[in-house]
N, C-alpha and C positions, 0 to 999 in steps of 0.2 A: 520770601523770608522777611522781607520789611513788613508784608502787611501782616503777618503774624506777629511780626513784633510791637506792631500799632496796636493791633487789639487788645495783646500782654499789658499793653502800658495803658489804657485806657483809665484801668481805676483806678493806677496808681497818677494820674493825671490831674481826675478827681477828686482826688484826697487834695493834692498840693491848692488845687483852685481852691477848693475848702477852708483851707489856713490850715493845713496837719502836715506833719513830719513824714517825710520818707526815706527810707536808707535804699541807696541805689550806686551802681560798682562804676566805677571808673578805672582807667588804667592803671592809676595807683593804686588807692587804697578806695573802702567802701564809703561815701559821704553819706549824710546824712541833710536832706535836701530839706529848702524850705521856700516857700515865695519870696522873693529879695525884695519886694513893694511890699509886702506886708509888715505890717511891726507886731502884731501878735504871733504870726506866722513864727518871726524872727527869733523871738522869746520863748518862743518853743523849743528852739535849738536847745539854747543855754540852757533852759526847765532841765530839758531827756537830758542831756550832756553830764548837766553838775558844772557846766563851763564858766569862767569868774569873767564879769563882765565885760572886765579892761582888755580882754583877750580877740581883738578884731577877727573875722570870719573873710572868707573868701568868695567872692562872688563867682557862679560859674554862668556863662553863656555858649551862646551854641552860633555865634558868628562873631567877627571883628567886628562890620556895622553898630553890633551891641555896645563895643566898649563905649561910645559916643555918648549912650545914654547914662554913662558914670566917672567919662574922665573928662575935668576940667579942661585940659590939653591935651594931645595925642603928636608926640616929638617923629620928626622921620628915621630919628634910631629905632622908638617903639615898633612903628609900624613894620621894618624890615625886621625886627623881632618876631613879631607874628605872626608874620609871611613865613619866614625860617620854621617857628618853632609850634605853630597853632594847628589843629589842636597839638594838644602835645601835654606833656608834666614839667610847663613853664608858668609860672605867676608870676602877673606885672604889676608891679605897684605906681599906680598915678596920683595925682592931683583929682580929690573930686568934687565933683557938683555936688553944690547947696543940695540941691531934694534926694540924696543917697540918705538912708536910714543912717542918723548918728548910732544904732545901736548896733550896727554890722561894723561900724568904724571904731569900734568904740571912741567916738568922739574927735577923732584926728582928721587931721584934713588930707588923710589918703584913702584909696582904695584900692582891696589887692583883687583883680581879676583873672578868671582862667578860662581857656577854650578847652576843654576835655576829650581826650581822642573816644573812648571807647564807644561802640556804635549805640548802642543800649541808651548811655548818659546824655549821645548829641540828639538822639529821637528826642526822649525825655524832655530835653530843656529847651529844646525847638518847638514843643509842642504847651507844654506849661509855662515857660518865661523864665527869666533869668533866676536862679535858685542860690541861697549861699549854700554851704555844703563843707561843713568840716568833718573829719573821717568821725566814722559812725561805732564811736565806741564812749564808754562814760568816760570823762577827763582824765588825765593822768594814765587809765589801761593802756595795753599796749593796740593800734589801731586796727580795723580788721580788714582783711586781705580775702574772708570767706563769707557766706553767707550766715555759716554756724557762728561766727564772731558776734555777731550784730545781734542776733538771738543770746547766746549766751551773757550778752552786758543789758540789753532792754524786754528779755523773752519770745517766749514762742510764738507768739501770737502780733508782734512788732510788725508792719509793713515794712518789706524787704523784697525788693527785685532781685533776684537770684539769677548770678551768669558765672556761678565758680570761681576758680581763684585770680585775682588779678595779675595783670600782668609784671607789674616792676614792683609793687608792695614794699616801697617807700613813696610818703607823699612827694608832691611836686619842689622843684626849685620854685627860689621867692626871690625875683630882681626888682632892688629898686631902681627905677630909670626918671625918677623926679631930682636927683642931683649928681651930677659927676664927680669923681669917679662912680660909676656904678657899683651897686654895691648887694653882694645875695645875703638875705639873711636866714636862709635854710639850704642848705645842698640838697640837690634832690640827678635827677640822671640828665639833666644839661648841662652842662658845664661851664666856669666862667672861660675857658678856651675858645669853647665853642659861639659864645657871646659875644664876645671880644670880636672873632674872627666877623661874626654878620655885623654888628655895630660900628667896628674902628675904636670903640671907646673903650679905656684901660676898666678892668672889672675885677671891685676884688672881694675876698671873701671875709663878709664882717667877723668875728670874735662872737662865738653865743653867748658867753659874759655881757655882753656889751649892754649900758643903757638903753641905746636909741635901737638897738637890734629887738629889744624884750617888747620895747612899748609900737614898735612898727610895722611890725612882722606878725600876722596869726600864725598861732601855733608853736612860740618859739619863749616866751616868758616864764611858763611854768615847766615842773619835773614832768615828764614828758615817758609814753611807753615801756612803762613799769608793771609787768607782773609781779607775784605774790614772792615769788622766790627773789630771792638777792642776785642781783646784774651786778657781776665783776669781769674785769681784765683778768687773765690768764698772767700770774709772773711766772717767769722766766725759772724752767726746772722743779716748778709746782706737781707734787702729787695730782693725781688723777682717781675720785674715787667716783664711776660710774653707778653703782648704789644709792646713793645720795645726793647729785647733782647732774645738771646736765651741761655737757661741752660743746663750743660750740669750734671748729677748726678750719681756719682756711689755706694754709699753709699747705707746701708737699712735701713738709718734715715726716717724719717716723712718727706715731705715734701710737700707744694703743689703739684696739678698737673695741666695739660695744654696744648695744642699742642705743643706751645713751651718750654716745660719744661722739657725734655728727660731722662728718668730714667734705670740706667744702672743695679741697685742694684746686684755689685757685679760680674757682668759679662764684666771681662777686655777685653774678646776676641772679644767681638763684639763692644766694646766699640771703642778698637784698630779698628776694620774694620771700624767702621761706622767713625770713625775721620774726616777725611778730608773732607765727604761726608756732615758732618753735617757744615763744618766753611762756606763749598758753600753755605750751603741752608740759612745759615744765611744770607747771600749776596744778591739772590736769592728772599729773603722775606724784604728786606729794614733793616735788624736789625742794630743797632749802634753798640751792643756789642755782644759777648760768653763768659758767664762766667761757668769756671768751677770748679767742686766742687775738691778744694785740696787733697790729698794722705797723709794717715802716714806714718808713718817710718815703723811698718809692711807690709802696703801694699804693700811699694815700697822694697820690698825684691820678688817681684813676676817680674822676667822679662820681662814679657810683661808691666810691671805697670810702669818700669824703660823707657822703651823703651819709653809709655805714657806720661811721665813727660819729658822729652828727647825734646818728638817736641812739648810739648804744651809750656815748658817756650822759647823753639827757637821761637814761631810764638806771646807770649807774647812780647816777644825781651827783 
């Protein structure tokens, strides 16, 4: 199985040594890889993307040794972090060294790194070198979770490593571990719980509003995973017109049902997966709106549910 996977990846190996873009899946979502020593390479991102410059990128590697070669310091919180969570859909944010490309940082003195579970991404980036990699869709679209994503935002003809749909289809958590408290400034399926409990250190979850959150964080500055139709909260006793809109449900309340009337009851994991897949299909099918059914305050104590509410009030805007 592996050396069939070695030869799969051979060209798309070649492209990357080349300085060219490649979209290729990870357990989140599908990134869009590029030489992280390259700075043309880098430029390319943003190019395909439409991505505004201030918007710092993620660096992915394919071992801890690596982070060495981009964090300033390396804390013994860090490190029992990525013992914990590596690979995994954890991003660390360091302190980084002078020779990290200012256009991957946009200009800050950090760096947000990640070891990537899926077996495909760690061949990949073992074999070609550390890659940045933000999800592989034009800016603002909602990210892609399929291979037909990636096609559908760059075409048919786009290099794309095809392995089907991801696994969790929401991107990673982003912890910063450069100041205490710690502090995440994207939810994603680790949790500050979970964080807290390997570190000792209180960890909390910044404000997406936030200044320092917009300018430190990839990923998190701009309107974020919006398809063509209008992303709304579901109020409380709202008609339901399946014709025209599509719904999205996670509750085990009563409700209609319908092709377009999606019922999660209760299941945030696939709810999370199918996310993005569903704002397409709304586009897809002509719909005006996606309205989804709001979270409580117990729900939203489940970090994937946090993560949930994360990109759906970013793609409401």
């Amino acid at each position: 199985m592996k050396k069939k996977r070695s030869v799969l990846l051979d060209q798309y190996i070649q492209l990357l040594k080349n300085g060219n873009v490649v979209a290729f899946p990870t357990e989140t979502v599908y990134g869009l890889g590029a030489d992280a020593w390259n700075p043309d390479a880098v430029k390319k991102v943003f190019e395909t993307k439409g991505r505004p410059a201030d918007n710092p990128l993620i660096v992915h590697i394919s071992n801890t040794n690596e982070v060495e070669d981009f964090a300033d310091t390396i804390s013994e919180d860090a490190r029992k972090l990525m013992e914990a969570f590596w690979p995994g859909p954890l991003t660390l944010i360091f302190r980084k060294k002078p020779e990290v490309l200012d256009i991957i940082t946009a200009g800050l003195d950090t760096v947000a790194l990640r070891w990537p579970k899926h077996p495909l991404s760690q061949d990949l980036i073992a074999r070609a070198g550390p890659l940045v990699a933000p999800s592989a869709n034009s800016s603002g679209k909602p990210s892609p979770t399929k291979p037909k994503h990636v096609k559908e935002d760059f075409g048919d003809d786009f290099p794309v490593i095809e392995a089907g749909t991801t696994d969790i289809g929401l991107e990673s958590t982003v912890l910063d571990v450069t100041e205490i408290p710690y502090r995440i400034y994207r939810p994603g399926a680790v949790s500050a719980k979970e964080i807290e409990k390997v570190s000792g250190q209180k960890t909390k979850l910044a404000t997406p509003s936030s200044k320092d959150t917009a300018a430190r964080s990839p990923g998190t500055k701009y309107s974020h995973y919006s398809p063509e139709a209008k992303v709304q909260w579901l109020p409380k006793d709202a008609s339901i017109d399946p014709s025209k809109e599509l719904y999205l449900l996670h509750s085990r309340s009563a409700h209609p049902t319908g092709e377009n009337i999606i019922h999660y009851k209760g299941d945030y994991s696939r709810m999370a997966r199918e996310l993005y897949d569903r704002f397409r299909q709304a586009d897809h099918l002509g719909m005006t709106s996606v309205f989804v059914e709001s979270f409580s305050d117990e729900q939203r104590k489940e970090s994937i549910v946090q993560a949930l509410q994360n990109r759906i009030d970013k793609a409401v805007g």
